[in-house]
Residue frames as a rotation matrix with the C-alpha (Angstrom) as fourth column:
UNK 1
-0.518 0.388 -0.763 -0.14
-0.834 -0.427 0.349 111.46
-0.190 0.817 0.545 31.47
UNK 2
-0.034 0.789 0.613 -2.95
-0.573 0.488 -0.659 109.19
-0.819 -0.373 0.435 30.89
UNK 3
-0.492 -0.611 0.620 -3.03
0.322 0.534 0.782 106.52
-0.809 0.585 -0.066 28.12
UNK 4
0.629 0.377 0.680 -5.30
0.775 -0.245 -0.582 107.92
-0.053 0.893 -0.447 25.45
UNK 5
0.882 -0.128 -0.454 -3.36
-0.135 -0.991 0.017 111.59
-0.452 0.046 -0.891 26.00
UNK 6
-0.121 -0.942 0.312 0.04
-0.074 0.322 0.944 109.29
-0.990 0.091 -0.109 25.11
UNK 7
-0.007 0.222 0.975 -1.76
0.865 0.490 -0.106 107.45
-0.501 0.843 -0.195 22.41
UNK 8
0.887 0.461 0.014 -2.90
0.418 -0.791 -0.447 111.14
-0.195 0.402 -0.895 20.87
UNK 9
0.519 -0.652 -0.552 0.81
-0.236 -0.730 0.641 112.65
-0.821 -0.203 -0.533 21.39
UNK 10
-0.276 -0.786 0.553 1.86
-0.062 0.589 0.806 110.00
-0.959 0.188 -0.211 19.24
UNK 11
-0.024 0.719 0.695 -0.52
0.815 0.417 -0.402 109.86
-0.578 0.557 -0.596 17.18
UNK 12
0.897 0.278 0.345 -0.62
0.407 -0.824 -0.395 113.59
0.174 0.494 -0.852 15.85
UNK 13
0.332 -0.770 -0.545 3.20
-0.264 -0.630 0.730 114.72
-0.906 -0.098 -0.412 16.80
UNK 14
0.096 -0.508 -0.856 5.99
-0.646 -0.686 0.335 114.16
-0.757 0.521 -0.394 14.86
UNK 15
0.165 -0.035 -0.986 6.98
-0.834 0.528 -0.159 112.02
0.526 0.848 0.058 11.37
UNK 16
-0.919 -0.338 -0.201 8.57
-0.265 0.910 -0.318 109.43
0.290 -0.239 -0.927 13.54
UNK 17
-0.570 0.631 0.526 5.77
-0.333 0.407 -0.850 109.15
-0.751 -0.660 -0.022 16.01
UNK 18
0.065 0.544 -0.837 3.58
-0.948 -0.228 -0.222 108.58
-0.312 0.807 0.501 12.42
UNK 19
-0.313 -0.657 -0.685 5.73
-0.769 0.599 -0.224 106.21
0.558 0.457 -0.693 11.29
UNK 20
-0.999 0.009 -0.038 5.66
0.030 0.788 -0.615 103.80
0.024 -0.616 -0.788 14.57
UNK 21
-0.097 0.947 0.306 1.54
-0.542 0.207 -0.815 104.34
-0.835 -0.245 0.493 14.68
UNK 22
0.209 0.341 -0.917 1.48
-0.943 0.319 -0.096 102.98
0.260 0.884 0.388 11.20
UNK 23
-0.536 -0.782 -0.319 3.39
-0.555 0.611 -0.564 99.81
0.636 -0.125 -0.761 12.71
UNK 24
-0.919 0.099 0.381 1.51
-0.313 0.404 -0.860 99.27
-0.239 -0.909 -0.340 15.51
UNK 25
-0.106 0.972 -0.208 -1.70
-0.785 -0.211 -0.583 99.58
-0.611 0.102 0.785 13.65
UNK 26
-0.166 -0.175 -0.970 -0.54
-0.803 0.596 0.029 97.10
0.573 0.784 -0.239 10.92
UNK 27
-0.680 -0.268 -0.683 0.14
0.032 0.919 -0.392 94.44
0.733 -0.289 -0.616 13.46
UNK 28
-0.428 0.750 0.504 -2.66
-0.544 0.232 -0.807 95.26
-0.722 -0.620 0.308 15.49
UNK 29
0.025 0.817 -0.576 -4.90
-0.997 -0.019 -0.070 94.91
-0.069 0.577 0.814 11.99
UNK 30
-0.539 -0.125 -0.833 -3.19
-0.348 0.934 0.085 91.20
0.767 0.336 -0.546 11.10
UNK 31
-0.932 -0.299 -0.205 -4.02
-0.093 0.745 -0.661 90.12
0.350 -0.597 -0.722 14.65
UNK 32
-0.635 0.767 -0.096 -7.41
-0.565 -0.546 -0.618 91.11
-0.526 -0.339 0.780 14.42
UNK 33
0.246 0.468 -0.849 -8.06
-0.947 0.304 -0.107 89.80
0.208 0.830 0.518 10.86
UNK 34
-0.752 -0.215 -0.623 -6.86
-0.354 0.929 0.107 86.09
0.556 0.301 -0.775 12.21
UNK 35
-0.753 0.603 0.264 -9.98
0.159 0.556 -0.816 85.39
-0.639 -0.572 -0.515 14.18
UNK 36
-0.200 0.668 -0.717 -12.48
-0.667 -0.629 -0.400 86.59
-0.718 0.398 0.571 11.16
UNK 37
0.211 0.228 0.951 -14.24
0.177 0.948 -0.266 84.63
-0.961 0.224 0.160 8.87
UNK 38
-0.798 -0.571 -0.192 -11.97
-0.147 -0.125 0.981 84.60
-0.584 0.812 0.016 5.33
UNK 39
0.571 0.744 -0.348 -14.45
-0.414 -0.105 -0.904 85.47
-0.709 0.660 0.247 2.13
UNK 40
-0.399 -0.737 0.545 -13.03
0.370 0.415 0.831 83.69
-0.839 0.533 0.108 -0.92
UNK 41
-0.636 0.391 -0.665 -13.14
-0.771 -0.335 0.541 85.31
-0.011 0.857 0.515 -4.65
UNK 42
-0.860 0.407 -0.308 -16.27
-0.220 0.248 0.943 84.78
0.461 0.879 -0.123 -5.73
UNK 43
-0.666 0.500 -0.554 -18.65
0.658 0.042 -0.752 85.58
-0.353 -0.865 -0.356 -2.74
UNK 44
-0.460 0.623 0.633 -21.72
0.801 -0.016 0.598 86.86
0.383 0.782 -0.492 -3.54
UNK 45
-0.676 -0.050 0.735 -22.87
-0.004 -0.997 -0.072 89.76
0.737 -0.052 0.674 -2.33
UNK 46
0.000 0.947 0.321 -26.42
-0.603 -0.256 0.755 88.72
0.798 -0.194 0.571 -1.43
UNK 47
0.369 -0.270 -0.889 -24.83
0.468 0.881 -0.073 85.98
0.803 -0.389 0.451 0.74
UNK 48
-0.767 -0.642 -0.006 -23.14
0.484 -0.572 -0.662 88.89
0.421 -0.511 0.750 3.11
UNK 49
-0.455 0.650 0.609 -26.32
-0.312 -0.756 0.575 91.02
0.834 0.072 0.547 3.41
UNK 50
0.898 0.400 0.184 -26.98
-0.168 -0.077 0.983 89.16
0.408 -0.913 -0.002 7.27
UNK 51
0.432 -0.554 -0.712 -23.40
0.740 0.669 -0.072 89.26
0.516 -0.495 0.699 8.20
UNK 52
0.911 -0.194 -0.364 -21.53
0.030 -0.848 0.528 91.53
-0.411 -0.492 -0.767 10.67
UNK 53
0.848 -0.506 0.161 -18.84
0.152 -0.059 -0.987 93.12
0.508 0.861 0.027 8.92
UNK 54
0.582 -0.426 0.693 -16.86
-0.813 -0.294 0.502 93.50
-0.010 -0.856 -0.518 12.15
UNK 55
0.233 -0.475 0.849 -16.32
0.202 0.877 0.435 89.08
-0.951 0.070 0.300 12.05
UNK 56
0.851 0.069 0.521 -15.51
0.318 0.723 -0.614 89.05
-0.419 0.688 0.593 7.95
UNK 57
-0.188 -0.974 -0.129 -11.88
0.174 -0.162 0.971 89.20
-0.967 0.160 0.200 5.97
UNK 58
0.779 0.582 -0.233 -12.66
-0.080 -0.276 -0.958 90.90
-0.622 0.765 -0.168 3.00
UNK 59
0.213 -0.891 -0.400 -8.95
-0.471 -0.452 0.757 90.43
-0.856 0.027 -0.516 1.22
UNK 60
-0.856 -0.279 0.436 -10.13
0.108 0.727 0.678 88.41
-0.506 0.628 -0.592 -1.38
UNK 61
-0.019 0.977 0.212 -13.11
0.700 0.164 -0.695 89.61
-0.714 0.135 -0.687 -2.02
UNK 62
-0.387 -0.040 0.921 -13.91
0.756 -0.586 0.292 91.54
0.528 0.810 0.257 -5.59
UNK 63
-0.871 0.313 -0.378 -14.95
-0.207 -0.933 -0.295 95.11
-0.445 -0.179 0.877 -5.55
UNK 64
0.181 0.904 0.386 -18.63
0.681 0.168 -0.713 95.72
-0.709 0.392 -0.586 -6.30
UNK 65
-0.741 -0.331 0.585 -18.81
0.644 -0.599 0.476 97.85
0.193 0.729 0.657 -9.56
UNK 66
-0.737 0.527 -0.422 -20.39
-0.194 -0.764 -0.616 101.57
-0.647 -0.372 0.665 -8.67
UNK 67
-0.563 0.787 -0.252 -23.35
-0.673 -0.260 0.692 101.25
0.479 0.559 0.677 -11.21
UNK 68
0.097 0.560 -0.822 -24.33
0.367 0.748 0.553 97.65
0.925 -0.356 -0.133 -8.63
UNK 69
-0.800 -0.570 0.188 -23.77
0.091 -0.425 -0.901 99.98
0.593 -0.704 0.392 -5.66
UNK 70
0.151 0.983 -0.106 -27.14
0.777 -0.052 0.627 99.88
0.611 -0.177 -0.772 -3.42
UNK 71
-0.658 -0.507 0.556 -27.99
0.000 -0.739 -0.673 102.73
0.753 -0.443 0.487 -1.11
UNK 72
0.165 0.825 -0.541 -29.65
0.929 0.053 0.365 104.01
0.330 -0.563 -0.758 1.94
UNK 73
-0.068 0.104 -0.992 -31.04
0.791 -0.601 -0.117 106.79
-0.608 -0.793 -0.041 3.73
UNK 74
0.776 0.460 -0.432 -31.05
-0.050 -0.638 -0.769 110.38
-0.629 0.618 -0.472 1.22
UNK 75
-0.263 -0.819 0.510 -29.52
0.881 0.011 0.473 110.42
-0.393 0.574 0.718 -2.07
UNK 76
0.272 0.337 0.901 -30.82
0.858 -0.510 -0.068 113.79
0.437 0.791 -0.428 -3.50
UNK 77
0.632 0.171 -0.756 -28.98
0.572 -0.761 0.306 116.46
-0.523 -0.626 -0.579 -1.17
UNK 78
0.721 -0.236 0.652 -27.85
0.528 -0.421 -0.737 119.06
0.449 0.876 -0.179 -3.52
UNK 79
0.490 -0.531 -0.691 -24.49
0.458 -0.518 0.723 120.97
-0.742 -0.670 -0.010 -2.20
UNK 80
0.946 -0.017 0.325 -23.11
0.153 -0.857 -0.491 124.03
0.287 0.514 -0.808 -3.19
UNK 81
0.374 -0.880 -0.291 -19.08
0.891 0.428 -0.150 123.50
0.257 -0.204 0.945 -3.28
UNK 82
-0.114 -0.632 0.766 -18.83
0.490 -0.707 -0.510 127.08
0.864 0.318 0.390 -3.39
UNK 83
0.079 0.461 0.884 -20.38
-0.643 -0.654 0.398 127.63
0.762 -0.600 0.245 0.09
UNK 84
0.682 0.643 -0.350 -19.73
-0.330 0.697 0.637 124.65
0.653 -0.318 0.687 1.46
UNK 85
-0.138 -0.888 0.438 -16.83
-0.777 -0.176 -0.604 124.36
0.614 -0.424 -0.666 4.24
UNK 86
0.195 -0.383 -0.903 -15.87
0.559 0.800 -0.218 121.43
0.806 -0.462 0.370 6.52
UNK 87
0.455 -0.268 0.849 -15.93
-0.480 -0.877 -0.020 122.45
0.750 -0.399 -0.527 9.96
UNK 88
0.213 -0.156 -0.964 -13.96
0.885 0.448 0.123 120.86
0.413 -0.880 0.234 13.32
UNK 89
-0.129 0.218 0.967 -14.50
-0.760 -0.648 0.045 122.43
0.637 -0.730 0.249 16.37
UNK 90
0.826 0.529 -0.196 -14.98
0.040 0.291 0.956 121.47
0.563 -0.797 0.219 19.72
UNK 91
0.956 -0.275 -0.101 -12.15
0.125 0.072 0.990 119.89
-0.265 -0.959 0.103 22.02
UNK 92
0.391 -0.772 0.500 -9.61
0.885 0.167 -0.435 121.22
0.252 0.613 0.749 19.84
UNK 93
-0.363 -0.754 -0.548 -6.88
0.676 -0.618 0.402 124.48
-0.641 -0.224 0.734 19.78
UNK 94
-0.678 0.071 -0.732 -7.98
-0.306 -0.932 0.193 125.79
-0.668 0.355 0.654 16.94
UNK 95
-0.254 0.191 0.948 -10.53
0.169 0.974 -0.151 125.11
-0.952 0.122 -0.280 15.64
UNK 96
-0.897 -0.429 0.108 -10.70
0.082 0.078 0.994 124.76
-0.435 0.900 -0.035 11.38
UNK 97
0.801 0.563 0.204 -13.21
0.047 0.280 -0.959 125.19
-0.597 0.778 0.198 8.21
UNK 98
-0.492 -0.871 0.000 -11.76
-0.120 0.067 0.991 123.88
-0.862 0.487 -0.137 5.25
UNK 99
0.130 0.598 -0.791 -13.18
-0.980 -0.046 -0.195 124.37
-0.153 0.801 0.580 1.70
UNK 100
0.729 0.154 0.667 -13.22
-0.171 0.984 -0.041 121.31
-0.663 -0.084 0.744 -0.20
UNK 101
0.597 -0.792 -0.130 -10.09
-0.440 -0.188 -0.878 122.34
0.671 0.582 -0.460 -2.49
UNK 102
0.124 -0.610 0.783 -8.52
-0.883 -0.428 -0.194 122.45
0.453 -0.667 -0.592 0.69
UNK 103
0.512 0.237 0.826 -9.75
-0.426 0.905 0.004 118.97
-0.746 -0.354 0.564 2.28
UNK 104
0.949 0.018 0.315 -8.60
0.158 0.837 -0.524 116.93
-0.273 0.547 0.791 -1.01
UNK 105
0.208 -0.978 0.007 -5.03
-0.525 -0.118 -0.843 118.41
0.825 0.172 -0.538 -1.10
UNK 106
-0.017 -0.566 0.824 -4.53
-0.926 0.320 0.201 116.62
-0.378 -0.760 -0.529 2.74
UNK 107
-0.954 -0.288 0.086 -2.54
-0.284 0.957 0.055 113.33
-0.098 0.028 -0.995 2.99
UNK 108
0.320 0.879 -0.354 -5.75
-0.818 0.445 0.364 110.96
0.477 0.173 0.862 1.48
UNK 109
-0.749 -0.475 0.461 -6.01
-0.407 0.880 0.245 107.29
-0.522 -0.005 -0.853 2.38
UNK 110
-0.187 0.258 -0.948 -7.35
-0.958 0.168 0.235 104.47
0.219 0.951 0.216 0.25
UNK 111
-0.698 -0.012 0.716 -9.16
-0.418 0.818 -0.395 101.57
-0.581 -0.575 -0.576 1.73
UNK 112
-0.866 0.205 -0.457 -11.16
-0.209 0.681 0.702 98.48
0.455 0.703 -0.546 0.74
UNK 113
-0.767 0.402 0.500 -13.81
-0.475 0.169 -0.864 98.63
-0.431 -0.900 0.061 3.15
UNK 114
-0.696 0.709 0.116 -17.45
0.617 0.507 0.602 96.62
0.368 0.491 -0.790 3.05
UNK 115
-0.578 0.791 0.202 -20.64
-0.792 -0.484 -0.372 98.21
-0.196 -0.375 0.906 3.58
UNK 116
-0.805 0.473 -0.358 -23.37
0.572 0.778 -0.260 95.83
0.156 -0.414 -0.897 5.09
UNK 117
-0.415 0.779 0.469 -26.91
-0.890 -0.454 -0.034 97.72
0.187 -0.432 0.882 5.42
UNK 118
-0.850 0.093 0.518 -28.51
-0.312 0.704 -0.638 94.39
-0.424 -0.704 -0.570 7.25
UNK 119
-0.032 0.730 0.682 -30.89
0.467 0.615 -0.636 92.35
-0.884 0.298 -0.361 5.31
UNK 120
0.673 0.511 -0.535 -30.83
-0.260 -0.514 -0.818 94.74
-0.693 0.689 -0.212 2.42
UNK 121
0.806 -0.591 -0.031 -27.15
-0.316 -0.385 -0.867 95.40
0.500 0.709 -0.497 0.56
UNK 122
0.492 -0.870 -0.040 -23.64
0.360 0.161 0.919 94.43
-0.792 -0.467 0.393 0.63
UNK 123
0.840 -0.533 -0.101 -20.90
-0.393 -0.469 -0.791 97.16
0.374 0.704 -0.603 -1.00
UNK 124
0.446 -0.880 -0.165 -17.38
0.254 -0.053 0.966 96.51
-0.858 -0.473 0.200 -1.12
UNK 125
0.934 -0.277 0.223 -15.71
-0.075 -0.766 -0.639 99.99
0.348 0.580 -0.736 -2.44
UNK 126
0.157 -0.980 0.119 -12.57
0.967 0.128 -0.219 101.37
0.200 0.149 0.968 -2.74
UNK 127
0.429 0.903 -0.006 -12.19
0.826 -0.390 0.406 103.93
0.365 -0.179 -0.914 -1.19
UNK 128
-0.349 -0.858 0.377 -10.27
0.770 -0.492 -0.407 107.07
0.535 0.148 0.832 -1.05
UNK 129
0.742 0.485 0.463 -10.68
0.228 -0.832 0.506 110.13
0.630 -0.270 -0.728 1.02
UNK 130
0.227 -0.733 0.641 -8.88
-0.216 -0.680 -0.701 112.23
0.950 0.021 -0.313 3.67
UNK 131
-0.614 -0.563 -0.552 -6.23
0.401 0.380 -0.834 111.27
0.679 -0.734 -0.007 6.48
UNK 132
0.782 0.510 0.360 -8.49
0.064 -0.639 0.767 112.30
0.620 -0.576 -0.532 9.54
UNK 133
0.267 -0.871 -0.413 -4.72
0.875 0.039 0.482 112.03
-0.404 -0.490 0.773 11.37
UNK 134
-0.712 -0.525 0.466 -3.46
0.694 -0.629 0.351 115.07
0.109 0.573 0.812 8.98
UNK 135
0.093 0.745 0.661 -7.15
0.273 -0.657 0.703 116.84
0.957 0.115 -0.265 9.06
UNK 136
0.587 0.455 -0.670 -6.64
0.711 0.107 0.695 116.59
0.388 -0.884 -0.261 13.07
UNK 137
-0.147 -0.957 -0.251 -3.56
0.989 -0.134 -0.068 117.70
0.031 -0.258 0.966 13.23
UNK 138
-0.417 -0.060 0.907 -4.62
0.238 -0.970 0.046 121.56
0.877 0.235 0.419 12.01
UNK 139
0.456 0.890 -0.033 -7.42
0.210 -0.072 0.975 121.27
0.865 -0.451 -0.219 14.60
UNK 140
-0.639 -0.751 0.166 -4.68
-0.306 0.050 -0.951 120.31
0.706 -0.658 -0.261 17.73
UNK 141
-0.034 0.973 0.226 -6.92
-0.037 -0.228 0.973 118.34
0.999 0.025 0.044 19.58
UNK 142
0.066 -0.390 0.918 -6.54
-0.914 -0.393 -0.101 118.79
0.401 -0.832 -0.383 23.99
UNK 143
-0.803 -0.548 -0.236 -5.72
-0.466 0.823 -0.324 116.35
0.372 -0.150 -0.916 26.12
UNK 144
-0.448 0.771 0.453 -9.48
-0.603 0.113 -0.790 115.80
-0.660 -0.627 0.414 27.17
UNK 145
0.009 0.483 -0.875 -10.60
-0.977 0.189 0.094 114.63
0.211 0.855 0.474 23.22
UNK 146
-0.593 -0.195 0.781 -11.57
-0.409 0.909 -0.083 111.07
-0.693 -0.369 -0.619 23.32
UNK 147
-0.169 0.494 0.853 -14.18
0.617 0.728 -0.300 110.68
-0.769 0.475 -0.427 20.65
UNK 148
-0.966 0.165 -0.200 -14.99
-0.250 -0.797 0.550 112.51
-0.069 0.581 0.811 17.16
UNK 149
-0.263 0.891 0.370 -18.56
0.360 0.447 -0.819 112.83
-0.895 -0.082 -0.438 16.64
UNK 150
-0.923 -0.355 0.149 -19.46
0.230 -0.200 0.952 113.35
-0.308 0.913 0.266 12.81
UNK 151
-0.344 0.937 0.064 -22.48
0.204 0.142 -0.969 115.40
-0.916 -0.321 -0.240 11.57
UNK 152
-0.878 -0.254 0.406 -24.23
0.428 -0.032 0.903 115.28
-0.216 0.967 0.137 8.56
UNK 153
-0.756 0.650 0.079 -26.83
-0.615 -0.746 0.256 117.89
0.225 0.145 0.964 6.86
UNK 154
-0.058 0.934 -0.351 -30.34
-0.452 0.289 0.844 117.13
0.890 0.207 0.406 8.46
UNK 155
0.472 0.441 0.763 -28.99
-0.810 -0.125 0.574 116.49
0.348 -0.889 0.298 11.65
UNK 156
0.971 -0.019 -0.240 -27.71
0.134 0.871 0.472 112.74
0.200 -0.491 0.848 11.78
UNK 157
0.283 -0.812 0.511 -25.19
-0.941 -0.339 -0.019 112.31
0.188 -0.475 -0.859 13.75
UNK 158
0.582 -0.310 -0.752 -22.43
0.557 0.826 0.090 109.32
0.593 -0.471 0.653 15.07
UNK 159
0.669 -0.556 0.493 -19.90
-0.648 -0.762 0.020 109.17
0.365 -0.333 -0.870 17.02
UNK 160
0.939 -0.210 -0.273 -16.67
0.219 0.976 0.004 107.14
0.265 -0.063 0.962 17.39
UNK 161
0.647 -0.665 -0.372 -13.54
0.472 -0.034 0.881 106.42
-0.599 -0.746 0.292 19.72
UNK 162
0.686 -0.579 -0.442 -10.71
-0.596 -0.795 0.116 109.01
-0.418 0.184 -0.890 18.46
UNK 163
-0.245 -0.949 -0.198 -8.33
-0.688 0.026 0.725 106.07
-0.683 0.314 -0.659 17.99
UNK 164
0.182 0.502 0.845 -10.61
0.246 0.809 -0.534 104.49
-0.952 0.305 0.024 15.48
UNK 165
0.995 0.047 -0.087 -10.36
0.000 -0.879 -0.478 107.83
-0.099 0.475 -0.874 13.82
UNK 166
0.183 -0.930 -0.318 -6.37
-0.841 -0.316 0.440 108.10
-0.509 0.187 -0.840 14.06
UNK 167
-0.278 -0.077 0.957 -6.06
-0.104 0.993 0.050 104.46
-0.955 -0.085 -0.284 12.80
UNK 168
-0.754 0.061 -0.654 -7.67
-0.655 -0.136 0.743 105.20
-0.044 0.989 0.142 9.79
UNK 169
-0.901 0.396 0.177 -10.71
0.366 0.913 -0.183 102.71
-0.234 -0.100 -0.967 10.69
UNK 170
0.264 0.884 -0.387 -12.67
0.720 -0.447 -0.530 105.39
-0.641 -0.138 -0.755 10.31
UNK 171
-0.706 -0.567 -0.425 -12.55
0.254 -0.763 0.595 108.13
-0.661 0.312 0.682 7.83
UNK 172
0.397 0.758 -0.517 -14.17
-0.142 -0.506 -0.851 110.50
-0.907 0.412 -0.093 4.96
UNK 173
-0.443 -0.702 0.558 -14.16
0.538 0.290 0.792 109.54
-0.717 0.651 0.249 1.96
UNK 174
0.091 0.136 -0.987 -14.57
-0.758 -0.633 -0.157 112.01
-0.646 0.762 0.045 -1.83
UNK 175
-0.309 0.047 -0.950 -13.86
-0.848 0.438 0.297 109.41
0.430 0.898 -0.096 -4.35
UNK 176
-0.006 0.399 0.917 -15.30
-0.512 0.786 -0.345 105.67
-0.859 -0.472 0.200 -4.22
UNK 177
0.197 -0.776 0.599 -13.62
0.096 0.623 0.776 103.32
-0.976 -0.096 0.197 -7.11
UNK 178
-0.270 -0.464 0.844 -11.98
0.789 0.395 0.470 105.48
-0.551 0.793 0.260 -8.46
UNK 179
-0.200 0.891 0.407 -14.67
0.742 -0.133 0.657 108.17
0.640 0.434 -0.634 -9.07
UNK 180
-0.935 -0.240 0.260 -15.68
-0.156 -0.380 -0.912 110.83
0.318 -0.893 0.318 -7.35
UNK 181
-0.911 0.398 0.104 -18.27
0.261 0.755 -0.602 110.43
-0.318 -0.521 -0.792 -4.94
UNK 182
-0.574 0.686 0.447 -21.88
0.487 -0.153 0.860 110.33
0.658 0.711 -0.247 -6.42
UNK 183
-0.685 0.087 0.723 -24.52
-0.423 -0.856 -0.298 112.45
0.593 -0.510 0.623 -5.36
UNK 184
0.696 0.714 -0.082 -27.01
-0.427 0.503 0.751 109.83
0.577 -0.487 0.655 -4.01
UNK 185
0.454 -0.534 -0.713 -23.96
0.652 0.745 -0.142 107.92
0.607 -0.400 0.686 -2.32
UNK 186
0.491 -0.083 -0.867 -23.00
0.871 0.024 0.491 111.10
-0.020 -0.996 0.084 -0.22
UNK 187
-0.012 -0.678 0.735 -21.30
0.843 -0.402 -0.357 113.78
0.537 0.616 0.577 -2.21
UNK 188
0.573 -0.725 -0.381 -19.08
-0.518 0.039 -0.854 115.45
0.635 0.687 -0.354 -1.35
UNK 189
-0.601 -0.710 -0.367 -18.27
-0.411 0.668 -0.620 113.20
0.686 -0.222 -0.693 1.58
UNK 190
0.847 0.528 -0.051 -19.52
-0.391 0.686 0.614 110.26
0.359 -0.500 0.788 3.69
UNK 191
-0.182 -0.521 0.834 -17.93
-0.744 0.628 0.229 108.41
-0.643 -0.578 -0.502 6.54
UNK 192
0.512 0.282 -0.811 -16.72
-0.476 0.880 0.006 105.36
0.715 0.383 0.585 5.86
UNK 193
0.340 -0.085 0.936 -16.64
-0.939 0.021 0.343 102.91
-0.048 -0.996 -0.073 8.87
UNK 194
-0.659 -0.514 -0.549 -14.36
-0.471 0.851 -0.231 99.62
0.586 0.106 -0.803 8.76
UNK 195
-0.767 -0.212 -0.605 -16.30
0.100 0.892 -0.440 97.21
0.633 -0.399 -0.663 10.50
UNK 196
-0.543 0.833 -0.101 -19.65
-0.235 -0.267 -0.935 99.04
-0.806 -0.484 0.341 11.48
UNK 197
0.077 0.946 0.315 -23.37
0.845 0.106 -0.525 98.54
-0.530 0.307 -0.791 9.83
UNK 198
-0.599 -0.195 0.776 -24.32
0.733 -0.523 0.435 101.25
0.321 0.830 0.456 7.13
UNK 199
0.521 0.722 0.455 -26.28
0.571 -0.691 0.443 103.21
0.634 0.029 -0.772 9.18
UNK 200
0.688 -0.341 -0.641 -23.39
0.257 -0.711 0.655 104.68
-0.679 -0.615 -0.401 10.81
UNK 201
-0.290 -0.686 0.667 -21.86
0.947 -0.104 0.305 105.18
-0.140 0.720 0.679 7.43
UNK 202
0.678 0.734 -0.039 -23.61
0.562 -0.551 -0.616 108.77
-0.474 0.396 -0.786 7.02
UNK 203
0.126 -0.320 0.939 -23.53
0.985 0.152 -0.081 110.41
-0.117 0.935 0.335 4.29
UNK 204
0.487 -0.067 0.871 -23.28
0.309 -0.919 -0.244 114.55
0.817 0.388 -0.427 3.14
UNK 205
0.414 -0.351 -0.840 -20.86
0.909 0.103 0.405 115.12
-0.056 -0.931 0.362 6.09
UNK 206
0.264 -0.215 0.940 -20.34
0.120 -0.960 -0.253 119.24
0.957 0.180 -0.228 6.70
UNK 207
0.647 -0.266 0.715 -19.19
-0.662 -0.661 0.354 118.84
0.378 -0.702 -0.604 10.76
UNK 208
0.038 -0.268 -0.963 -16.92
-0.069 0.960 -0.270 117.71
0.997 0.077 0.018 12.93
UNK 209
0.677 0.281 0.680 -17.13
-0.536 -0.446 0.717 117.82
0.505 -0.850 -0.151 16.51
UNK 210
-0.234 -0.669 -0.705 -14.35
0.114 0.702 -0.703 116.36
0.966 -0.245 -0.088 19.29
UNK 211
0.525 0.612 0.592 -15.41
-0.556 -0.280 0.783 115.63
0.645 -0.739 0.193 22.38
UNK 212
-0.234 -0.421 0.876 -14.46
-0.971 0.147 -0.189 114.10
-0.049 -0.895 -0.444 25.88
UNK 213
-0.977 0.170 -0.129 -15.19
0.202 0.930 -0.306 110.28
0.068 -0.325 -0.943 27.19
């Protein structure tokens, strides 16, 4: 069995296996965050706005309040909740639409992440949205899945390694501190990407897709 297909058993079987990814991630995350440059309370925002959020420890850094929140890309896509469904499909068993009742009852998670749009803006939210580990799980993805690719009305599209996704480095988030998510900022959900640029942060997000290598 190959090492992502291990990484994936573990990753989506049982409570234990859950349990020991949370572990491994933790101590992967410290040993990551000790080569990064440390922000200290009371960094300015506009001071971040040419850095790569990939090199910076944000663990001291304040939240931005949502009314100083800059954006990019469309903020005016109107969505009907009552028509609107979450789909995953692709290298999966079975493959899911989920209303959005349905999406905000799974296991959430709650992260501090920054957003960096390069020369322009620098957010750092709080952020709350849904386990993509628990959302996968319904899906069952095969032993071929290696990446999720995430699409969002109008076409844009990303796409990122699976265990970025199981890790929680990656995820959708509905509320943003505290709040739920505005409509110019992505309602009713937008990726939010630990340690990527804001233009793979996209925003109205209505597919998912798993795919191969």
């Amino acid at each position: 069995m190959s090492t992502r297909r291990r990484f994936l058993r573990l990753a989506l079987g049982s409570s234990v296996g859950a349990v020991l990814l949370g572990a491994l991630c933790s101590a992967a995350h410290w040993a990551w965050a000790a080569g990064k440059k440390i922000l200290s309370k009371g960094t300015t925002r506009d001071s971040l706005i040419h850095e790569d959020p990939a090199a910076l420890d944000t663990t001291q850094l304040e939240i931005t309040p949502l009314e100083q929140f800059g954006t990019m890309g469309p903020t005016d896509e109107v969505v009907d909740l009552d028509a609107w469904r979450l789909e995953v499909s692709g290298r999966v068993k079975r493959p899911v639409h989920l209303t959005y009742a349905q999406l905000t009852a799974l296991p959430s998670v709650e992260r501090q992440v920054l957003l960096i749009c390069p020369g322009v803006f620098a957010n750092h939210g709080r952020w709350t949205g849904v386990s993509m580990r628990a959302l996968l799980q319904q899906a069952e993805p095969d032993g071929t899945a290696a990446h999720l690719a995430i699409e969002a009305r109008g076409g844009k599209r990303v796409r990122y390694p699976l265990a970025d996704v199981l890790s929680d480095k990656v995820f959708l988030a509905y509320r943003v501190n505290g709040e739920p998510l505005p409509r110019r900022h992505g309602f009713p959900l937008r990726v939010v990407a630990e340690g990527s640029y804001g233009y793979d942060w996209v925003k109205y997000v209505e597919k998912l897709t798993v795919e191969g290598a």
